[in-house]
N, C-alpha and C positions, 0 to 999 in steps of 0.2 A: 685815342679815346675809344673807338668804335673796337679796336682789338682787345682794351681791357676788359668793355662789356660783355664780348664775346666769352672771356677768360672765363669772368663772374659768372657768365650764364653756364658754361659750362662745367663751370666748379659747383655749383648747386644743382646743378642735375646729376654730378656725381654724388654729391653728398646723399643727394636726396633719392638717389637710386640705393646707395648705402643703408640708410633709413631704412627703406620700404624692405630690402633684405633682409636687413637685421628684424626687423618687424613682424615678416611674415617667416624666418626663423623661430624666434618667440612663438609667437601663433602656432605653428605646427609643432614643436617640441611640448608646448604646452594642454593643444589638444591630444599628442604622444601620451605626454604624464595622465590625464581624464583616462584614456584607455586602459594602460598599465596598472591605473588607482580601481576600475573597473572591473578587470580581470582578477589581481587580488583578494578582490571584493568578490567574485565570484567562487574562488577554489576556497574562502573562508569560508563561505555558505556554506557548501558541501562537507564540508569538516566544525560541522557544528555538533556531528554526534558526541551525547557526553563522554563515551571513550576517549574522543579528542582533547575534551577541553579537561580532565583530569590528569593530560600531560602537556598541555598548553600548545601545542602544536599550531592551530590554526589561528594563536597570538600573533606569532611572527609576521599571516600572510596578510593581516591586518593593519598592523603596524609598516609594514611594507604600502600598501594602498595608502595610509593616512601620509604618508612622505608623499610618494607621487603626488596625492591631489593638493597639498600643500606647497610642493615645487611648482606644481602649474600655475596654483592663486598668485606664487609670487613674481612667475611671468608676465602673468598677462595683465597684473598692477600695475606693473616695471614702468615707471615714467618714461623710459623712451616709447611707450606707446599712447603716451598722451594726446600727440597732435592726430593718433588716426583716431581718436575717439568722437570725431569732429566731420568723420568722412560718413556720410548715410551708409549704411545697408553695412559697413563694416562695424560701426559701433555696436549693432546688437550680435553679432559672431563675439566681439569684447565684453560685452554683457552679460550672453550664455556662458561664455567659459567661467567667467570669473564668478556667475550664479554658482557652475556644476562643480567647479572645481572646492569652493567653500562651502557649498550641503553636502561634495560627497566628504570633504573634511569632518564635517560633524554628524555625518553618519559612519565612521570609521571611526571617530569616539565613542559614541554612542554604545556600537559591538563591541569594541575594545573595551568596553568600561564593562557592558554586561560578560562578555567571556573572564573578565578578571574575577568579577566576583561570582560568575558561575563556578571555577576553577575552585576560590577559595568555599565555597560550600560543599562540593564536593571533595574537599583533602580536610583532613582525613575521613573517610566512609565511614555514617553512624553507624552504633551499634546494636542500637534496642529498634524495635518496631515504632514506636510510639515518634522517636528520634529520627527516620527513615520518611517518614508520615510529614512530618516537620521539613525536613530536607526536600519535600515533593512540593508542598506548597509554599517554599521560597523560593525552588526554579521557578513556578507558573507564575507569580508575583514578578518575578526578575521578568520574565516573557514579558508581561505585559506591558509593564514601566516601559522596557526598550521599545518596545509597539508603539505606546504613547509620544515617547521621546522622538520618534524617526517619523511620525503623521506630521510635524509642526516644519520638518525641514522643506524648504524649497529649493527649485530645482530652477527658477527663471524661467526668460520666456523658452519657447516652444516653436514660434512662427519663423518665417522667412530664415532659416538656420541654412549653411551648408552641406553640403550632403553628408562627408564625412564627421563633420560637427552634430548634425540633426541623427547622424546615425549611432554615434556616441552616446548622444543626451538618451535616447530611445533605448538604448542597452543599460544604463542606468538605471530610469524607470522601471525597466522591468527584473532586473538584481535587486532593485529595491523594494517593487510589489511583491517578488517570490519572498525577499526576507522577512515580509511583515507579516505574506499568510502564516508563511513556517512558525514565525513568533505567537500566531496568534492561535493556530493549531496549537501547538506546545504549552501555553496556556490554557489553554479549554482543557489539551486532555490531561494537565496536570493537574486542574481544579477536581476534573472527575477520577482522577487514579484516588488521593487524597480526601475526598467522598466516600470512597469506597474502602479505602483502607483504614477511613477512621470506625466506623460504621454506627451503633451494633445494627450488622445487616447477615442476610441470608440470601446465597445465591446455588442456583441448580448448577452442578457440573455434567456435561455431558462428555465421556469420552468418544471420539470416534475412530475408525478405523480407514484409510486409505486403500486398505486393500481389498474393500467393497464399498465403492461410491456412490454418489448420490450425484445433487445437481451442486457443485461449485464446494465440497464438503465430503470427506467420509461419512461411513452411516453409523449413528449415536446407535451403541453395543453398550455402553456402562454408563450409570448413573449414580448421584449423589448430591450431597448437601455443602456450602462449602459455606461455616459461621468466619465472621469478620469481624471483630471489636477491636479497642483502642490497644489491647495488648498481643496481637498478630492474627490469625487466620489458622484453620481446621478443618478439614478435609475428612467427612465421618466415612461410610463405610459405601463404598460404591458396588451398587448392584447391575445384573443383566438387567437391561430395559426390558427382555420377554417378565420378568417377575414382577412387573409394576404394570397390573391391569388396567386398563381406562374403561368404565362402565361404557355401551355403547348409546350414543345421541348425549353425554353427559356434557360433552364439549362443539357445540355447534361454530361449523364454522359457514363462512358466505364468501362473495368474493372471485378475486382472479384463483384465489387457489383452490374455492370448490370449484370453479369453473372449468378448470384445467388439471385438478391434480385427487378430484374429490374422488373418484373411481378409486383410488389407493389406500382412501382411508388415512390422511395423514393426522387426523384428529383422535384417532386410535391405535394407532399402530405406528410404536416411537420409530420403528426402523426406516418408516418413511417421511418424516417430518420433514428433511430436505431433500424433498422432488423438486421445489421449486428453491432458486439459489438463494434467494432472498431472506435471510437470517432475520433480519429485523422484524420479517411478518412469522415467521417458525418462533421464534425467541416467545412473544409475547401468547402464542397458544401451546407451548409447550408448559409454561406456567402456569397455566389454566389445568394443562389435563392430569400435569401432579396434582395438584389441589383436590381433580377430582376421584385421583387416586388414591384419595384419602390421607394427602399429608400437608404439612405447614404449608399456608401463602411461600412463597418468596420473593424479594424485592430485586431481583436478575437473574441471567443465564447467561453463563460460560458454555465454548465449546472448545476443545482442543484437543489434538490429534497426535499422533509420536514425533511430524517435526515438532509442534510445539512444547511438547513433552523432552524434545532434544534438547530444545533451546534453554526450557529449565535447568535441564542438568549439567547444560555449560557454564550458568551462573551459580551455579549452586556444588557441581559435582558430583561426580559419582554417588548411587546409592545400594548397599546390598538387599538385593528381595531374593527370599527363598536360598539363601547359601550362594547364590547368582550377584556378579557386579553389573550392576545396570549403568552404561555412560552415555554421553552427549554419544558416542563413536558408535552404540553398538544399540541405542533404544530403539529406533527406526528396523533397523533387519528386524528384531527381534519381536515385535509388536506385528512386522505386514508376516512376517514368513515364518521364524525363529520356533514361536510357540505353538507356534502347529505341528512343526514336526516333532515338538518333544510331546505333546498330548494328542497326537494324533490317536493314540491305543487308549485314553482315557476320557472318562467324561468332557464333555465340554465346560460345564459348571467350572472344572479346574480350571481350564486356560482363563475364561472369563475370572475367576477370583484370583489371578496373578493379575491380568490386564490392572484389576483393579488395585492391587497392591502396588504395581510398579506409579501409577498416577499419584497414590496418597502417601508413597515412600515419598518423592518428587515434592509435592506439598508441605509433608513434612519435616524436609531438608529445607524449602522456602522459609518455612514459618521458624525453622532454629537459624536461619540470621546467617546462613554461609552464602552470602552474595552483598554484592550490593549495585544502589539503582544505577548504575552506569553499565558494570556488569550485565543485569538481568537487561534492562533497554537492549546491549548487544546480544543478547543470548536470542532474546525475542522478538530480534527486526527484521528473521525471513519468516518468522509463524504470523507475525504481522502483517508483511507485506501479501505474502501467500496466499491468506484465509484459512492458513492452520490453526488461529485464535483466533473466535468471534466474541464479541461481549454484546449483551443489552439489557438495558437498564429500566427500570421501572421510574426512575427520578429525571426528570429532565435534564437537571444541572449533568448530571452522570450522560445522560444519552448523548446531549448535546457534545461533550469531549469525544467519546467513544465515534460518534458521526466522523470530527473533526480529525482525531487520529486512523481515521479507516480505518477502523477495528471492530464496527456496528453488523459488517458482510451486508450490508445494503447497495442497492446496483443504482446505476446516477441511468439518466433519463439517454445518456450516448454511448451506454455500454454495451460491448459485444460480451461473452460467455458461452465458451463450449462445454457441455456435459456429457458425460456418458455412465448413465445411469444403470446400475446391476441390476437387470434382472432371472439372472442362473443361479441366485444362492450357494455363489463360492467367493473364490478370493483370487480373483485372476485379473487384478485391477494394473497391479503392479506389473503383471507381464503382458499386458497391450498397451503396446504403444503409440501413441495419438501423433500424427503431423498435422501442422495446417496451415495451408497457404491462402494466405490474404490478397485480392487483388483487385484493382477498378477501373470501371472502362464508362465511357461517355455514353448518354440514354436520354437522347435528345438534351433539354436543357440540365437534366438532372444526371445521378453516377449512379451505375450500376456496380453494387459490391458481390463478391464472389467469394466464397469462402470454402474451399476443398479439403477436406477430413481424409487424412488414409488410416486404418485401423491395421495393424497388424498383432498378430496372436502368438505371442513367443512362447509359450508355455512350457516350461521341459516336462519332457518323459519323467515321471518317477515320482509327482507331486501324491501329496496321500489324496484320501477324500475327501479329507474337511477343504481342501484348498481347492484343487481340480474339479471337485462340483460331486455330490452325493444324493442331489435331490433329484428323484424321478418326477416329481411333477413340474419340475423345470420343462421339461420336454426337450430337452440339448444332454448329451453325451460329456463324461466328464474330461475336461478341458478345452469342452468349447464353450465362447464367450456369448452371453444373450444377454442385450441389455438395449437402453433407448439411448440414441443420440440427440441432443437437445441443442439448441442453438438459440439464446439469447441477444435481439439484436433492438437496436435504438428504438425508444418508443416511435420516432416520427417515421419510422422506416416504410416504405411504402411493399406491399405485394412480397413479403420473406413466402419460398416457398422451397422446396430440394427437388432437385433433377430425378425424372423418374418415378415422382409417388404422387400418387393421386390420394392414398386416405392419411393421412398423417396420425402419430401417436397422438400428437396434442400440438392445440393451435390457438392464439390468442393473446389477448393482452397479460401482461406477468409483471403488475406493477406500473414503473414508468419504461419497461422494456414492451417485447412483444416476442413469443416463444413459437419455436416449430421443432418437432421432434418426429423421430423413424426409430422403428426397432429394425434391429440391426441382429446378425448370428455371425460368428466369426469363429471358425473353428480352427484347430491348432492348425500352427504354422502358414494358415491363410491371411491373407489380405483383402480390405473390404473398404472401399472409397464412399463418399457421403457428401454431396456436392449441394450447399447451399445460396441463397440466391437473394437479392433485396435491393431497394433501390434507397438513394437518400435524396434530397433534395439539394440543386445546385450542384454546382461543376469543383467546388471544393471544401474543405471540412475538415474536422479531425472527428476519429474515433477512436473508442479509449476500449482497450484489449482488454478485460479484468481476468484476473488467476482464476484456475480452475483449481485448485487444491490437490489435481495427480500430483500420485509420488512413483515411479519420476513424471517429472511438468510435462504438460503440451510443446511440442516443438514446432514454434511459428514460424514462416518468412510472410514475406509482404516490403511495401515499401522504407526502403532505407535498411536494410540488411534482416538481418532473422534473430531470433530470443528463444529466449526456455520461460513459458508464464511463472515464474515465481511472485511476480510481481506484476501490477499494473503497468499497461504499456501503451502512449498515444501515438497515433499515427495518423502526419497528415497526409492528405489525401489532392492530388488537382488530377482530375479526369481527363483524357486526351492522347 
């Protein structure tokens, strides 16, 4: 009797070690499927540009995630896990799964549902304006809804979870919060594309040039009108900004930017309207000083540069100016360098009335309907990302999108920004080359940041004078660089100062930043370092890098390897 009991007891502790096996099998194959359904969910986000979804590609990695997190739900249901739902502190690990597993199932329909009919709006690509218009604000609609649809999903509890369960659920949540801002960005600034392109509106275009910069922006050289109503868009005749006077005292300005930039005259004198990077405070007094230059109000301003100008002619194609093919390949040389050496021996008037044809050719290849919005979105998501295109808006509804797609050039209150602003009156932008090494070191309880500038001046022999420098009252020889170095750093920044100067160009508050700049001279083939200095509060942080608009970019390092500023770039930070 005493040996059968023994049998039994030992036959249920095998069974029941089987069990527990098989159980915590399930359990981890299950929390396996949450990752895999996670990850999918991941590389679908990133491939939600419309390019993608007009050939359905990032279906697949959707469709892939909605299996995983549905295989897992049906694990971790599985009646052989019944009896551990019985056991403390394991039933809420069975909870959470079987919570995350069935909300990320119905946020994997959710995208699935909105990429399907994002797809079927986009095939086939309208063809009238008015039908393009319409196509924008069904995406932003579509945005929303799925916005809506994915705030109602829950995720379960949250507490006492295991590491690698807790660490799951936490990668979730935040593939989930990125997809909602993305969607909700995407709405905003599709309510305001759609705004704007319904209109009737009038917006100022500024062309700029890269190959005389400013702060975060080439400097606006051409101007114009650009009408918008319900049957496309018009690009009238773009002038030198020297030919549109501004009466002086007609446009007052206050402020960080007379505080810091009023010396310049940026209320008179368009060439220097971005000293300070901040578009959104230029945008809305540049509107003012046409006005006072005796022409229509307008209800925005546009800027945009020859990347942006690239990026048209990738969605739209080639355009002939002047007997000349102008393409996505060949706008940029031809705008920083190209048309100087062919009007080198001629007035200037002439290169500026190409500059301006090559923009309103571009326009009006736009407005004749050779693109479409998936297309132009890829054409224009590194003038975008860049600050090769700024927009701002006199309409809220319009501002609030353009905020929301970073497209306003407004600096957030954690932004770093290096400038290097001309002042030799040539065009030697494009051949100094910027490094800059980002770095942080511990300062007492807080981080000392360090930020190192090398300039070097590549300039070749042989440049004419419009380009290598012709202005004697510059006081620099031509093809040496003279300009201010500027450094845009977090509003909360403590003590920004640069190694070695005691008077600085300019110092102060610059919005929700705070600015310190050095004139700097760099003459051919020399090299010139600019070593700036600041503290932040606390031993850790992120700072967010924002594009300077060089063509070519700033070349950074710093923590976690190095970039070219095309684009915005955060970087975290632990001091030590």
């Amino acid at each position: 009797m005493r040996r059968r009991r023994l049998l039994w007891a030992l036959g249920g502790l095998a069974v029941a070690g089987l069990w527990t096996g098989a159980a915590a099998l399930l359990l981890s194959r299950a929390a396996a499927d949450v990752r895999a359904g996670t990850a999918a969910i991941s590389r679908a986000r990133a491939g939600t540009e419309l390019t993608d979804l007009t050939t359905g590609e990032p279906i697949a990695d959707v469709r892939q995630a909605r299996a995983s997190f549905e295989r897992a739900h049906r694990r971790v249901t599985s009646p052989a896990l019944l009896p551990i739902r019985l056991v403390p502190v394991i039933d809420r690990q069975l909870e959470s799964v079987a919570a995350l597993s069935g909300a990320a199932t119905d946020v994997s329909d959710a995208v699935l549902d909105a990429m399907v009919e994002g797809q079927r709006l986009l095939n086939p690509a309208p063809a009238s304006h008015p039908a393009r218009v319409q196509l924008v604000r069904a995406l932003g609609a579509l945005a929303g809804d799925t916005d809506r649809r994915l705030d109602k999903v829950d995720l379960g509890p949250d507490k006492g979870l295991f590491g690698k369960l807790a660490r799951s659920r936490q990668k979730l949540v935040t593939e989930l919060s990125e997809l909602q801002d993305q969607l909700g960005r995407g709405s905003a600034g599709a309510a305001a594309a759609a705004e704007m392109l319904t209109g009737p509106k009038r917006y100022l275009v500024f062309a700029a040039n890269n190959a005389e910069m400013r702060a975060g922006s080439g400097m606006f050289l051409s101007v114009g009108e650009l009408e918008v109503d319900g049957n496309g868009l018009r690009l009238g005749e773009m002038r030198s900004v020297v030919d549109v006077a501004v009466p002086k005292g007609a446009v007052p300005i206050d402020g960080d930017l007379a505080g810091r930039w009023g010396w310049l005259a940026p209320n008179v004198e368009w060439r220097n309207l971005m000293t300070s990077p901040r578009f959104d405070e230029a945008a809305p007094l540049a509107a003012r000083m046409w006005v006072a230059a005796g022409n229509r109000p307008v209800d925005g301003v546009l800027a945009l540069d020859p990347v942006a100008l690239q990026g048209l002619l990738e969605a739209t194609g080639s355009v002939a100016v002047d007997g000349r093919t102008i393409s996505a390949g060949n706008v940029v040389d031809e705008l920083l360098h190209g048309q100087y050496l062919r009007f080198s021996g001629k007035e200037r008037a002439d290169r500026r009335e190409q500059l301006g044809r090559i923009a309103r050719a571009a326009f009006e290849a736009l407005d004749g309907g050779r693109w479409t919005v998936e297309g132009l979105a890829k054409g224009l998501a590194a003038a975008v990302n860049g600050r090769h295109l700024m927009v701002w808006s006199a309409s809220p509804v319009q501002q609030a999108g353009w905020h929301a797609l970073e497209v306003d050039g407004a600096l957030e209150p954690g932004s770093l920004l290096v400038s290097v602003v001309n002042r030799g009156g040539n065009k030697l932008d494009q051949f100094l080359d910027v490094g800059a090494d980002l770095s942080f070191a511990p300062s007492g309880p807080d981080t000392e940041v360090t930020v190192r500038l090398t300039l070097h001046n590549g300039t070749p022999a042989g440049e004419p004078p419009y380009v290598a420098g012709d202005d004697p009252a510059s006081g620099v020889p031509p093809g040496a660089y003279l300009g201010i170095v500027t450094v845009n750093v977090p509003g909360h920044a403590g003590s920004p100062r640069i190694d070695g100067v005691d008077r600085l160009a300019v110092a102060g508050p610059d919005g929700p930043t705070r600015v310190v700049g050095v004139q700097v001279r760099v003459d051919r083939g020399q090299t010139s370092t600019v070593t700036v200095r600041f503290t932040l509060p606390g031993d850790r942080g992120t700072i967010r890098v924002e594009p300077s608009a060089r063509v070519p970019g700033i070349a950074w390092t710093g923590p976690g390897g190095s970039w070219t500023d095309g684009s915005a770039h955060e970087v975290a930070f632990l001091a030590g």
